[in-house]
C-alpha positions in Angstrom: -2.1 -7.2 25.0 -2.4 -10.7 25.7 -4.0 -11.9 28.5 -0.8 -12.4 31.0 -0.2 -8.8 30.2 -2.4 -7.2 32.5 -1.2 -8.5 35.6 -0.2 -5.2 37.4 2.2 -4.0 39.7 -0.2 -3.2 43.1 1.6 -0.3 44.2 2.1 1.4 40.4 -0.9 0.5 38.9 1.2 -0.1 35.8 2.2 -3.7 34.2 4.7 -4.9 36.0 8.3 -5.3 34.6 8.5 -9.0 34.0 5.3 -9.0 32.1 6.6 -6.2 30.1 10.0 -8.0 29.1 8.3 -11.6 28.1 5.7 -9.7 26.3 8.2 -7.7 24.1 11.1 -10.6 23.9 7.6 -12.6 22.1 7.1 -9.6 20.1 11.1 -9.8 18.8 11.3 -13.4 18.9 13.8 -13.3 21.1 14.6 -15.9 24.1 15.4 -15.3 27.0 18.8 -16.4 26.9 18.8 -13.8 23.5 18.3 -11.0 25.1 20.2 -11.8 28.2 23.1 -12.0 25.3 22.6 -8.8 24.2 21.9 -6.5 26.9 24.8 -8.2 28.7 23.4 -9.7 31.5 23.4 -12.8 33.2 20.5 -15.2 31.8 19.7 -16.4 35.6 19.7 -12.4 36.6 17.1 -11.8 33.6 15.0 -15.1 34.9 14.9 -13.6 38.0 14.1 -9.9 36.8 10.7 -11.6 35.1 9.7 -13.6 37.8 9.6 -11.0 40.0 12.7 -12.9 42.3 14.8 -10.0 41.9 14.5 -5.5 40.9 16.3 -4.7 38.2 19.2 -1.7 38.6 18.4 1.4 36.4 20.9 0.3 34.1 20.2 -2.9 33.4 16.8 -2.1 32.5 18.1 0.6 30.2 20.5 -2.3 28.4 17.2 -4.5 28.2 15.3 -1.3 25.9 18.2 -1.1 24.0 18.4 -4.7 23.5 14.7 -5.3 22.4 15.0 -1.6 20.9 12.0 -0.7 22.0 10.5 3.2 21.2 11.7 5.9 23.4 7.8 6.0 25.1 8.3 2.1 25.6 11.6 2.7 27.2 10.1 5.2 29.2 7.5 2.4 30.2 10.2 0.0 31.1 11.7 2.2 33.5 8.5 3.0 35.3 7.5 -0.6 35.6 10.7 -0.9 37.3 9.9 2.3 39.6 12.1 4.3 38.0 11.5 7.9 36.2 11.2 8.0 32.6 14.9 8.7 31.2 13.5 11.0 27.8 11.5 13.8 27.7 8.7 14.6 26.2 8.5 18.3 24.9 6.5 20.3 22.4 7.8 21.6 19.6 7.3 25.0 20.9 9.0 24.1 24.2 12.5 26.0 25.1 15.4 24.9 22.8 13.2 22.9 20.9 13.1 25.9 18.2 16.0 24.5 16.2 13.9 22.2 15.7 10.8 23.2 14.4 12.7 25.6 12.1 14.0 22.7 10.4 10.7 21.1 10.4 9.1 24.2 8.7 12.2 24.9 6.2 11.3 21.1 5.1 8.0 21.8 4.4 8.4 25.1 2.8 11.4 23.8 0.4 8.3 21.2 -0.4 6.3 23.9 -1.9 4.4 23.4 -4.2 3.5 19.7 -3.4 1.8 18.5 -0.3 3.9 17.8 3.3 2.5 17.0 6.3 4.1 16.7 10.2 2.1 13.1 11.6 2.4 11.5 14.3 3.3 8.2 15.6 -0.5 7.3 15.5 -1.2 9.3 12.6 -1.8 12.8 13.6 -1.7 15.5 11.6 0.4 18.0 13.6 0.9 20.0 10.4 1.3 21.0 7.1 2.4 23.3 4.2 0.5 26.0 2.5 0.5 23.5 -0.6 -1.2 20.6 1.4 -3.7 23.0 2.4 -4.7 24.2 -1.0 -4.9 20.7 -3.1 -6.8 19.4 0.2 -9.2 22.5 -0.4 -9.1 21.6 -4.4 -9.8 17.9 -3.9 -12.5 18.3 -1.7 -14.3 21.7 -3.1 -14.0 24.0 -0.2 -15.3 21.3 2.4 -13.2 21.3 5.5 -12.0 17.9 7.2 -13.7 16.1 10.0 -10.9 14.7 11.4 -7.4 16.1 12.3 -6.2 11.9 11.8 -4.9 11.1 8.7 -6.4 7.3 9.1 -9.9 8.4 9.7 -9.7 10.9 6.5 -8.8 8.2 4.7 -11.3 5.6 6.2 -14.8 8.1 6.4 -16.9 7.9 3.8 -17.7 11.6 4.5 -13.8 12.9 4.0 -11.2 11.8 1.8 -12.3 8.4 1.1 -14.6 9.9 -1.4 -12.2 11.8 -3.5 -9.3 8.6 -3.4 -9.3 6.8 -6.4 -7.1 3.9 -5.5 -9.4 3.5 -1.8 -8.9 -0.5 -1.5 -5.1 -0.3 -2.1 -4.3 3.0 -0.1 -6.7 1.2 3.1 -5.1 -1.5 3.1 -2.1 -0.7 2.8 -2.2 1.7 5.9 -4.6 -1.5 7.9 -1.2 -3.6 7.3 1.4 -0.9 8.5 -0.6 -0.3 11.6 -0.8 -4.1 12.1 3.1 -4.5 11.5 3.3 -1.6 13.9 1.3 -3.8 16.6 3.4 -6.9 16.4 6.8 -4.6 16.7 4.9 -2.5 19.9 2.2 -4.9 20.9 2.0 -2.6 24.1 0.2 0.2 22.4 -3.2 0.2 23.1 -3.6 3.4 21.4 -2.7 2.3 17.9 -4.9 -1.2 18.6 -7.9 1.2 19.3 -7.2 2.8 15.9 -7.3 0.1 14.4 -10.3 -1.1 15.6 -11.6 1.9 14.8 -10.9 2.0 10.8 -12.3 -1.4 10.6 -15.4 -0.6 12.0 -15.9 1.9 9.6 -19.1 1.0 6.7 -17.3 -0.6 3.4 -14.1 -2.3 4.8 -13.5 -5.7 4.0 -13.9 -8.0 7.0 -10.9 -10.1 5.9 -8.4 -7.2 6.5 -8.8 -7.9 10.5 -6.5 -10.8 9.3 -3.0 -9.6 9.0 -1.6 -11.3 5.7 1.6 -12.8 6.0 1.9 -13.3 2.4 1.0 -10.0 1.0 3.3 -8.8 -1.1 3.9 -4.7 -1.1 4.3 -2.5 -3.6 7.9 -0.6 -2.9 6.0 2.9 -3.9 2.4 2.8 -3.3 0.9 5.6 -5.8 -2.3 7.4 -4.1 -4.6 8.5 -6.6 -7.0 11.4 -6.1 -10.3 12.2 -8.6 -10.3 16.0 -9.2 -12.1 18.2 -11.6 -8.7 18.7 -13.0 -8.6 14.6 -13.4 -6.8 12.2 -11.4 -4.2 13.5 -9.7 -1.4 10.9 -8.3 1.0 11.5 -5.8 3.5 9.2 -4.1 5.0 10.1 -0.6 8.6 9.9 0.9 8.8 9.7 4.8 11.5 11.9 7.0 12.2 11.0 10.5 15.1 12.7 13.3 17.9 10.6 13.2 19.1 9.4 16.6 16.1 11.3 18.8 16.7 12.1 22.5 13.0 13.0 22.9 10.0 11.3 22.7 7.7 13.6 20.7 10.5 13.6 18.3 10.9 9.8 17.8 7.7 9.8 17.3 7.5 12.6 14.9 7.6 12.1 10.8 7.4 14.3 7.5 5.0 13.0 4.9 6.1 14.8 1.8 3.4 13.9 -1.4 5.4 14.2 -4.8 3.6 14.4 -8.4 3.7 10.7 -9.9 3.0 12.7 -13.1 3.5 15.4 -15.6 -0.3 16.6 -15.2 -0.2 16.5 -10.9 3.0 18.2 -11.4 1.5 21.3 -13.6 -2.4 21.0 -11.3 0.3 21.5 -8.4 1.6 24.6 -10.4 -1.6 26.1 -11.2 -3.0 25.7 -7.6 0.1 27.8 -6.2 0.0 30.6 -8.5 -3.6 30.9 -8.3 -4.9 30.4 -11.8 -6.4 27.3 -10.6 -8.7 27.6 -7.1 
């Protein structure tokens, strides 16, 4: 956060509303008259909301979320900084009537067999996986089991995947700049800026990638490329998301399913699932 961002509401503890709303209308470019045009509300009413001069209704700090669509924790956030309760929940999976749910989650990643899917996070956590996953994790890494249950810190320690990724400079960065585009759409989440603190402390990265690059220039399919005994194996991933959530942990939920970028990953996949390959 910058540094007017952690001017606090006394009686909350939290950031108070009108910090909140110039920090996220910077974040979306937006003025103030913008977002007074799009969350219907009067531009002299919004002045006053972020000075402090006047407490926003419950509404109209709902229509300002939507307006600067912000996440559904962020919304949550809004409403609190406004001394409001959070409008979404925030259930497990395995919570009542959540179990429609997580069947469709685990048809997904069965239907995926035998290629790799994974259940992440919003900060990169692997909630889970297939049976497939877990056997070419097991085959790329010879039996060793994972220090981390983070997909960003298996990619960045030089004791876990990082080893066993062909393609290490491309795949880092290209998961440094998505967490870096993530920070300028939420620049509220401290937890994803300590992440990514985090992976570039670790030995090997380049100091440069601190710097986000405007001009970079991504490939539409980035191609992750794993050294086996079986040779490289390559794999690129599609991403599947809830449309329309009405609960946090679900809007901040996504499948990562791997697909063979080749004939030979394709056939390794095969052989790992029928056992004639360990």
């Amino acid at each position: 956060m910058t540094a007017h961002a952690q001017t606090l509401d006394a009686a909350s503890e939290r950031p108070a509303i009108g910090v909140l709303l110039r920090e996220w209308r910077a974040a979306r470019r937006m003025s103030q008259l913008d977002l007074a045009y799009e969350a219907d509300v009067s531009s002299r009413h919004l002045g006053f909301i972020e000075t402090g001069r006047a407490q926003a209704s419950r509404e109209v700090v709902s229509r300002l979320a939507r307006a600067l669509s912000l996440p559904l924790r962020e919304h949550n956030a809004l409403l609190l900084a406004a001394g409001y309760a959070p409008h979404y929940g925030e259930r497990a999976l395995a919570a009542p009537g959540m179990g429609h749910l997580a069947q469709a989650i685990d048809l997904i990643l069965r239907h995926q067999e035998p290629y790799p899917a994974f259940v992440i996070s919003r900060h990169f956590d692997v909630l889970g996986a297939n049976e497939a996953a877990v056997r070419v994790n097991a085959f790329l890494m010879e039996g060793r089991q994972s220090p981390h249950a983070n997909l960003l810190r298996q990619v960045f320690d030089p004791a876990d995947f990082r080893g066993v990724i062909a393609n290490w400079p491309d795949v880092a960065s290209k998961f440094v700049r998505q967490l870096q585009d993530e920070l300028v759409a939420a620049p509220s989440d401290q937890k994803a800026r300590a992440l990514l603190e985090e992976v570039l402390a670790y030995p090997g990265v380049p100091p440069e990638w601190r710097f986000r690059d405007l001009s970079a220039e991504s490939e539409p399919v980035l191609t992750m490329v794993f050294n086996s005994r079986a040779g490289p194996l390559r794999f690129f991933e599609t991403i599947t998301t809830f449309a329309a959530p009405r609960d946090v942990t679900l809007d901040e939920l996504r499948i990562d399913c791997a697909f063979p970028a080749d004939d030979h990953t394709a056939q390794v996949c095969a052989r790992l699932a029928s056992g004639e390959l360990s």
